[in-house]
Every structure is written in C-alpha cells, then in structure tokens.
DRENTORKOL-3810 file (N, C-alpha, C; in nm, 4 decimals):
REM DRENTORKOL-3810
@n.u->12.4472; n.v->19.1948; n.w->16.0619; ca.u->12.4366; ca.v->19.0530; ca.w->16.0882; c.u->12.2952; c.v->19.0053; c.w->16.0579
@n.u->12.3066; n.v->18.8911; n.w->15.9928; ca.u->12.1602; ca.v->18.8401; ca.w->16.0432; c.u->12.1698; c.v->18.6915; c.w->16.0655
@n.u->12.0235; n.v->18.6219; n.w->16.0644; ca.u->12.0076; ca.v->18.5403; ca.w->16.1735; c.u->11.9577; c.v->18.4437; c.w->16.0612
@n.u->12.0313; n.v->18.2540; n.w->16.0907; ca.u->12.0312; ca.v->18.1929; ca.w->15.9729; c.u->12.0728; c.v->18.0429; c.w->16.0595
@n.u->11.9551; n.v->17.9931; n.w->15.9948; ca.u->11.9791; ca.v->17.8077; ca.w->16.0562; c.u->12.0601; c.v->17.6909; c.w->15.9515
@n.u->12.1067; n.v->17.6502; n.w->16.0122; ca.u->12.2595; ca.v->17.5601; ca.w->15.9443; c.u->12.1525; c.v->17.4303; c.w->15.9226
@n.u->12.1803; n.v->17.4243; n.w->15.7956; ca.u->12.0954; ca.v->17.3248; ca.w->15.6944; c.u->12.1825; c.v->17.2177; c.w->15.6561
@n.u->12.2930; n.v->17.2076; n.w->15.6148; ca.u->12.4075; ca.v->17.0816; ca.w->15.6022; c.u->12.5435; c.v->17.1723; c.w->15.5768
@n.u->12.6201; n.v->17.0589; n.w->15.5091; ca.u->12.7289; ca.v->17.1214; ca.w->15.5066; c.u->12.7926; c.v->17.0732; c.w->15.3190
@n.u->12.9121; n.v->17.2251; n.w->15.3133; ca.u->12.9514; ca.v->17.1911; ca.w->15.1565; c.u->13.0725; c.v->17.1494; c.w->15.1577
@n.u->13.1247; n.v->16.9791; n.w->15.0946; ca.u->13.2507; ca.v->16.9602; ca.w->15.1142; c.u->13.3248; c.v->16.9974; c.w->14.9591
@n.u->13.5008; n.v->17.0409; n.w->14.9636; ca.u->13.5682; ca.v->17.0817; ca.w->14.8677; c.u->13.6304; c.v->17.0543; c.w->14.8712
@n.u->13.7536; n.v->16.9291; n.w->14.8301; ca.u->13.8183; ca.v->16.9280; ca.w->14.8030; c.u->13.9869; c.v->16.9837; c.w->14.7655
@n.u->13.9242; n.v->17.0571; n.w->14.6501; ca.u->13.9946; ca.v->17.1976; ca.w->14.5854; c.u->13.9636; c.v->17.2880; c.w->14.6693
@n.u->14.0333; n.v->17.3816; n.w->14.6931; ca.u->14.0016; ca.v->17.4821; ca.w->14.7093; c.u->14.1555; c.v->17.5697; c.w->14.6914
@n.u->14.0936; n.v->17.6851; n.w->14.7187; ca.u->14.2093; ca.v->17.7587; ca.w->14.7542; c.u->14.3174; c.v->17.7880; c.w->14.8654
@n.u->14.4169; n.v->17.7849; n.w->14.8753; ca.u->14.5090; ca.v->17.8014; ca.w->15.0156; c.u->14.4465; c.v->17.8839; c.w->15.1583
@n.u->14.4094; n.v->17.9833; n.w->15.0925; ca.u->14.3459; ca.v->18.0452; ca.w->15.2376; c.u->14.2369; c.v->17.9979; c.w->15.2544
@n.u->14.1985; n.v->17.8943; n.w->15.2495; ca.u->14.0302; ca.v->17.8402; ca.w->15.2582; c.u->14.0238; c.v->17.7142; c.w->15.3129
@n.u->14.1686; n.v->17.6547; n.w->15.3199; ca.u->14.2039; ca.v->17.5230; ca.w->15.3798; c.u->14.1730; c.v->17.5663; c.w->15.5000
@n.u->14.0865; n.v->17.4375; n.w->15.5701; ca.u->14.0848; ca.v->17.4294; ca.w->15.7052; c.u->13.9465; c.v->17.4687; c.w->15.7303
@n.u->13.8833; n.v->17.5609; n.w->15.6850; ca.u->13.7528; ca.v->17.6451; ca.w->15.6674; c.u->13.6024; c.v->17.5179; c.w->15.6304
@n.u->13.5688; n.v->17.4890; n.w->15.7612; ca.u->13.4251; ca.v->17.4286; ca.w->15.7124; c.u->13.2907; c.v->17.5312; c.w->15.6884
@n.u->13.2359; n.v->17.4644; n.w->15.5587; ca.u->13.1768; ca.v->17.5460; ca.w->15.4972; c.u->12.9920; c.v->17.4931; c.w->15.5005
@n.u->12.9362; n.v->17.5541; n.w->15.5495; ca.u->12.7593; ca.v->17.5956; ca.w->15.5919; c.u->12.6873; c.v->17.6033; c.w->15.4838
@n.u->12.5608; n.v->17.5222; n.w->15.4609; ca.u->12.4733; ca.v->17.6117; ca.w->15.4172; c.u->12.3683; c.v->17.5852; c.w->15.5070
@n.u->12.3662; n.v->17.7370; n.w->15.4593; ca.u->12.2170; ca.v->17.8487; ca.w->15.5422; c.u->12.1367; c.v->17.8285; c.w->15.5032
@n.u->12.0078; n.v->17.8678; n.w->15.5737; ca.u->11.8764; ca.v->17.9852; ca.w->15.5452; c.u->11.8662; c.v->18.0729; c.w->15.6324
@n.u->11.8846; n.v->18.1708; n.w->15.5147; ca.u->11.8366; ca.v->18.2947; ca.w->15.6242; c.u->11.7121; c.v->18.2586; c.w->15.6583
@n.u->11.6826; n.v->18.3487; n.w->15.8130; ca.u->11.5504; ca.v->18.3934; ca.w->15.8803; c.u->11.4943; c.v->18.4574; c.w->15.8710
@n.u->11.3079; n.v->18.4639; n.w->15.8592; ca.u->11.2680; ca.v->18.6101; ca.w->15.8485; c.u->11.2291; c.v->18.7024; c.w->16.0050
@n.u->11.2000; n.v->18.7840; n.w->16.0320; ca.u->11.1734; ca.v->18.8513; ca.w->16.1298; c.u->11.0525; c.v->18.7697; c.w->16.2304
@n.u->10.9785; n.v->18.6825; n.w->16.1751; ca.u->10.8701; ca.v->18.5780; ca.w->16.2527; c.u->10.8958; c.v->18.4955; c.w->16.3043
@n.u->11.0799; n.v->18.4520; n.w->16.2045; ca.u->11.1499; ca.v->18.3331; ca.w->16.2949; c.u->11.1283; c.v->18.1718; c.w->16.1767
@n.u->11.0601; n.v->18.2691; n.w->16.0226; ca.u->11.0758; ca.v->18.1642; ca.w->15.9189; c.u->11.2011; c.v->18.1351; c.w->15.8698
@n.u->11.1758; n.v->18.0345; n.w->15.7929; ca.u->11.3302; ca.v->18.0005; ca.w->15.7090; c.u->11.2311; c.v->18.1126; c.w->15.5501
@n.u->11.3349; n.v->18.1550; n.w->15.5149; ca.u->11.3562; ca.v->18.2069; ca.w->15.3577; c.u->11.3402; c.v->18.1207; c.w->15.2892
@n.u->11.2965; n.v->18.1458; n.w->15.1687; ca.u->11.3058; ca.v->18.0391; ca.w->15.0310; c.u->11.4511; c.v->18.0200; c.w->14.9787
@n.u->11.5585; n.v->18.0234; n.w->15.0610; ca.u->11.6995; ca.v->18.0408; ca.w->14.9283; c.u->11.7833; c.v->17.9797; c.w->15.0371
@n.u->11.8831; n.v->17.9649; n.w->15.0089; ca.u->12.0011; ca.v->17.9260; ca.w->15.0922; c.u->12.1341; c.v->17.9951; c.w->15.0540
@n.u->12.2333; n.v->17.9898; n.w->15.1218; ca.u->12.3405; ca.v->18.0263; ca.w->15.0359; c.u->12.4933; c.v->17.9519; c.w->15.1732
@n.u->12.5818; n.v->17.9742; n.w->15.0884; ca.u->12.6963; ca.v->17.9274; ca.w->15.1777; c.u->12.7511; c.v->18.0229; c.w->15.2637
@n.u->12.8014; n.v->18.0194; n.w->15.3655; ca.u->12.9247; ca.v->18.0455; ca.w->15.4892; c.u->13.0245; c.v->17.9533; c.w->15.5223
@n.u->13.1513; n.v->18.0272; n.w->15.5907; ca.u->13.2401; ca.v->17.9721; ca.w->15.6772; c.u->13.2003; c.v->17.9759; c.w->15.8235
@n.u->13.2560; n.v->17.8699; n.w->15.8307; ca.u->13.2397; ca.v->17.8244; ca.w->15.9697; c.u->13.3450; c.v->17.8346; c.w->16.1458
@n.u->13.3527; n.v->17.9380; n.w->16.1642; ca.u->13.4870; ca.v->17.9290; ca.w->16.2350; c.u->13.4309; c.v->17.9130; c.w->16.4138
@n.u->13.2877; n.v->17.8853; n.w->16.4280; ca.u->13.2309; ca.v->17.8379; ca.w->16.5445; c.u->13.1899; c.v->17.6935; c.w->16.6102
@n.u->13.2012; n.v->17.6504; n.w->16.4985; ca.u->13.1436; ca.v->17.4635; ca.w->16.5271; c.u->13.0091; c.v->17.4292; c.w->16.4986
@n.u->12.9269; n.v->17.5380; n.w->16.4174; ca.u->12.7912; ca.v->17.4968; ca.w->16.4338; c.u->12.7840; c.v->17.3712; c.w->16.3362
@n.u->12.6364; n.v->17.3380; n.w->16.3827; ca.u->12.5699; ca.v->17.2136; ca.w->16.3529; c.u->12.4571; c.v->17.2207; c.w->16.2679
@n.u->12.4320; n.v->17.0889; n.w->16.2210; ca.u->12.3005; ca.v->17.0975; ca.w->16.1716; c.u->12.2022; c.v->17.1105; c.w->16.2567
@n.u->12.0492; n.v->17.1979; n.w->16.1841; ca.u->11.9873; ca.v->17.2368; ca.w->16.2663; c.u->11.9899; c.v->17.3851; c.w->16.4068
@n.u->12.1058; n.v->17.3702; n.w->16.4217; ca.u->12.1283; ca.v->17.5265; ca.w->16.4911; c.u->12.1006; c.v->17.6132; c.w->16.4391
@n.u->12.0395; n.v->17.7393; n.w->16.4696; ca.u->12.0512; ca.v->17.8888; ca.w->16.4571; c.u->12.1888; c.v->17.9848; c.w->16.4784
@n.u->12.2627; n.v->18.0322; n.w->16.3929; ca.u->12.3667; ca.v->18.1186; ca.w->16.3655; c.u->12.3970; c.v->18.2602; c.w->16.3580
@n.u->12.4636; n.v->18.3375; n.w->16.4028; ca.u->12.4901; ca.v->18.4872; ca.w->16.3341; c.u->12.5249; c.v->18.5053; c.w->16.2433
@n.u->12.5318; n.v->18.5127; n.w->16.1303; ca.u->12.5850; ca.v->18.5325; ca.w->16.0200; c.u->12.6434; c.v->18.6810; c.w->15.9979
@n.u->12.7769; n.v->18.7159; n.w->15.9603; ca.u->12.8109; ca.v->18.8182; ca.w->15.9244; c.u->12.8825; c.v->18.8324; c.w->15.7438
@n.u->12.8836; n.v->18.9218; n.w->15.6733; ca.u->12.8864; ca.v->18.9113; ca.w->15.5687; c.u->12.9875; c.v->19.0396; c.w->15.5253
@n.u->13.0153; n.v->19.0215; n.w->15.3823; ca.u->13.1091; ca.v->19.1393; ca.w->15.3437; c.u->13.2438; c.v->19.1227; c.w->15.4170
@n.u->13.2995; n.v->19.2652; n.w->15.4229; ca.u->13.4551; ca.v->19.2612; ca.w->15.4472; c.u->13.4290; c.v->19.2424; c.w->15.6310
@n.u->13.3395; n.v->19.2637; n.w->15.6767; ca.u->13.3018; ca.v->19.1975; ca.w->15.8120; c.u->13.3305; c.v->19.0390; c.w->15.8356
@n.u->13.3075; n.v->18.9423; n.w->15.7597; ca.u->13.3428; ca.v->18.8286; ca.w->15.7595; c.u->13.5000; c.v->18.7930; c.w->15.7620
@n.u->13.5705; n.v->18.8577; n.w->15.7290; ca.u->13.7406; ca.v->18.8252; ca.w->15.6982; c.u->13.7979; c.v->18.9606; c.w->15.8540
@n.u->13.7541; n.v->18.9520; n.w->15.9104; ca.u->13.8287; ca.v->19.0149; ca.w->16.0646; c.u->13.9200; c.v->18.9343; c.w->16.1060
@n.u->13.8435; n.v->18.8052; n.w->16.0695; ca.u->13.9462; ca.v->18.6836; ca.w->16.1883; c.u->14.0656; c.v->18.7188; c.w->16.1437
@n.u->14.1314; n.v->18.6927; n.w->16.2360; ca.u->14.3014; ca.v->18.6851; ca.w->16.2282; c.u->14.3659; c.v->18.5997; c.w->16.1055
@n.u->14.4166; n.v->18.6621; n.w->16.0620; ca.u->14.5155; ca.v->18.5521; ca.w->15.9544; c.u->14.3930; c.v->18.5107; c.w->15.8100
@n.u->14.2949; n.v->18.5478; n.w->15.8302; ca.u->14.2052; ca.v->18.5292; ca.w->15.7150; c.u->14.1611; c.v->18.6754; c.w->15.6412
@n.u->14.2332; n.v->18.8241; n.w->15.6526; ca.u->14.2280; ca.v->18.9200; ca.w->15.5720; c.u->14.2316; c.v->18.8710; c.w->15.4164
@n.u->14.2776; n.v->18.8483; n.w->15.3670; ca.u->14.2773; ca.v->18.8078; ca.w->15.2180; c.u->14.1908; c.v->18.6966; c.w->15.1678
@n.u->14.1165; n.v->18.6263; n.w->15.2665; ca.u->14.0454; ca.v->18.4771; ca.w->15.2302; c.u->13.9290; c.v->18.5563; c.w->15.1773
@n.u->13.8577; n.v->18.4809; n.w->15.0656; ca.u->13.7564; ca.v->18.5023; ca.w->14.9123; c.u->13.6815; c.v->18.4935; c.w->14.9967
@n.u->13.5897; n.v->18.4932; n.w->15.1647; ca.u->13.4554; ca.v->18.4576; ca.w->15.1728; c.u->13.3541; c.v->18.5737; c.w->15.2025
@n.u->13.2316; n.v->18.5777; n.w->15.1845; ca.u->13.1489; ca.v->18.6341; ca.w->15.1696; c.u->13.0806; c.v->18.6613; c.w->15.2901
@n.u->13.0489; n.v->18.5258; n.w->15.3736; ca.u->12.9739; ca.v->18.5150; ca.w->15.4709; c.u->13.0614; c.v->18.4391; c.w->15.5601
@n.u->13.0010; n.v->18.4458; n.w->15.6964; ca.u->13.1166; ca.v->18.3367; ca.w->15.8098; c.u->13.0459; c.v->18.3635; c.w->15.9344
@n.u->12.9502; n.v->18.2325; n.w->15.9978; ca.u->12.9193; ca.v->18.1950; ca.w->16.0959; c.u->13.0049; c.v->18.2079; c.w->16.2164
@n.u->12.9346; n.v->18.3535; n.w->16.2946; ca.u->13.0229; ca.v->18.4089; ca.w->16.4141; c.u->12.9700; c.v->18.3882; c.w->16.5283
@n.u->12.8379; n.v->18.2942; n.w->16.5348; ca.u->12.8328; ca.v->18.2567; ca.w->16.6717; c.u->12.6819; c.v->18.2026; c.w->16.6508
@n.u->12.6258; n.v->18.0947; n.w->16.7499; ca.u->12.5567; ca.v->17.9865; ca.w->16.7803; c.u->12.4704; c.v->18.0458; c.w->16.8733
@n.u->12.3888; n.v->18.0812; n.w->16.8087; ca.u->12.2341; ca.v->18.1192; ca.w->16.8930; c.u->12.1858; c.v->18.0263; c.w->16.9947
@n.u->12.1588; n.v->18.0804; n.w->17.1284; ca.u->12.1119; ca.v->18.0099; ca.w->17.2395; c.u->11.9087; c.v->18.0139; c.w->17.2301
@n.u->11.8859; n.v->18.1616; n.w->17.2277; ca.u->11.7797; ca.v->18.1715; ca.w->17.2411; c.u->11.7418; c.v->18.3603; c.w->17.1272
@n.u->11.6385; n.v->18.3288; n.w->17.0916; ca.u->11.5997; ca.v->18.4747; ca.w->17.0384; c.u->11.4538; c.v->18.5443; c.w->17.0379
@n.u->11.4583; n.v->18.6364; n.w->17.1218; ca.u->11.2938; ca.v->18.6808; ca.w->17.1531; c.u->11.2806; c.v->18.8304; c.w->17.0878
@n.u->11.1801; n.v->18.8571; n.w->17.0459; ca.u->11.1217; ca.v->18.9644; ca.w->16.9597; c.u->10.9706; c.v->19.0370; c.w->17.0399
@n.u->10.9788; n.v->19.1158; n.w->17.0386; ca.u->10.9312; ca.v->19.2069; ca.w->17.1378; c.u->10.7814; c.v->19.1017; c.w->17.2317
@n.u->10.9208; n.v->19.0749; n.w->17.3444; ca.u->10.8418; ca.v->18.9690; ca.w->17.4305; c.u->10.7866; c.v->18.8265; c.w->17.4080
@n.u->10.8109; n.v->18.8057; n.w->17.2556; ca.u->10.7977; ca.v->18.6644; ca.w->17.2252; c.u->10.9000; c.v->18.5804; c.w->17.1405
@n.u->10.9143; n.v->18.4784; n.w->17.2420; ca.u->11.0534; ca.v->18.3766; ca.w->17.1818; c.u->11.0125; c.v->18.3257; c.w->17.0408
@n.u->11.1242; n.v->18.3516; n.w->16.9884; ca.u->11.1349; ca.v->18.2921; ca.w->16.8328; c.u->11.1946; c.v->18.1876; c.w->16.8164
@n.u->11.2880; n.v->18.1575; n.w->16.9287; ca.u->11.3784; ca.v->18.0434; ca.w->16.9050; c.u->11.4603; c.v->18.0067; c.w->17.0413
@n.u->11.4454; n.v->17.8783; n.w->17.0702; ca.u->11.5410; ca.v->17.8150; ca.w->17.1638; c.u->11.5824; c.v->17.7175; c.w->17.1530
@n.u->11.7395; n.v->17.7441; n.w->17.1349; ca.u->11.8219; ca.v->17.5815; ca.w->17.1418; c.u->11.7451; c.v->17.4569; c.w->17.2335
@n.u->11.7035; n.v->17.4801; n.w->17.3339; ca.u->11.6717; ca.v->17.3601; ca.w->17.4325; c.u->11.5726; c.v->17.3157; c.w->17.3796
@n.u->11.4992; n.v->17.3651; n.w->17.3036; ca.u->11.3506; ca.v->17.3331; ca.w->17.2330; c.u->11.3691; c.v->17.2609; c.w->17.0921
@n.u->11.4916; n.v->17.2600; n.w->17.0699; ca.u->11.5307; ca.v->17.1802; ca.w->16.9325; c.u->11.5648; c.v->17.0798; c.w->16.9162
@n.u->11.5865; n.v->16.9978; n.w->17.0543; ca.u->11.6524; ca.v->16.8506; ca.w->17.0824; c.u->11.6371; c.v->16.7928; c.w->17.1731
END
C-alpha cells in the first residue's frame, strides 16, 4: 500500500461494463516526509474520498479483491481515508488540520 492525496477527479463516460459505477481519483503519491511526488496517476474509488484527503492506495491484483470486481481492468483503488499519520513520533498528517 501506499499513501496518496486525492487531487480531483476523472470523469468517463465510456467505459467499460465492469467499471460502471466506479468513481475514478487522481492521486499523488506521498513521500516518506509527507511530500506530494512530482506525478500523479489514477485510482478507483470504492471509499468516498474527497478532494484534498489523504488515501491508502492499493495496487495490482490487490486492488480487484472487492467482491464482484475480480475481472475489472484497474490498477489502483482507494481502500480507505486517512485520519491521521505519524512517523517515528512525528505527525505527518491530520485530517482535522486540513479544514
């Protein structure tokens, strides 16, 4: 897993059948200091996050666990909404501190 703040969102139209329904993220990954990365890339969304939140991101055949989405094309998929994250004794990140 790693750790990645929800930057907007990608709308589609088209897509494919198993992908209906699926709101789709883009990221930045985090670095270990608690930076954003230079890059972004897309996820599914099956938690509700928002813009601006911090995310788990899981990736690979790890991403398609959910139920009924074994065969869905995605890569990455936002598995849960970071509250708070501290690194040996110092906070990197807190929801309450973001709004």
């Amino acid at each position: 897993m790693q750790i990645a703040r929800v930057c907007g969102t990608v709308v589609s139209t088209q897509k494919l059948d198993s992908m209906r329904g699926l709101k789709l993220l883009v990221l930045q990954p985090i670095d270990d200091d608690g930076q954003p990365l230079p890059h972004y890339e897309v996820a599914a969304d099956l938690v509700g996050a928002g813009t601006g939140e911090w995310v788990l991101v899981s990736r690979g055949s790890a991403a398609r666990v959910e139920s009924g989405r074994e065969q869905c094309p995605i890569d990455a998929l936002a598995i849960g909404i970071i509250d708070t994250v501290s690194v040996e004794n110092r906070q990197l990140y807190n929801k309450k501190d973001q709004y």
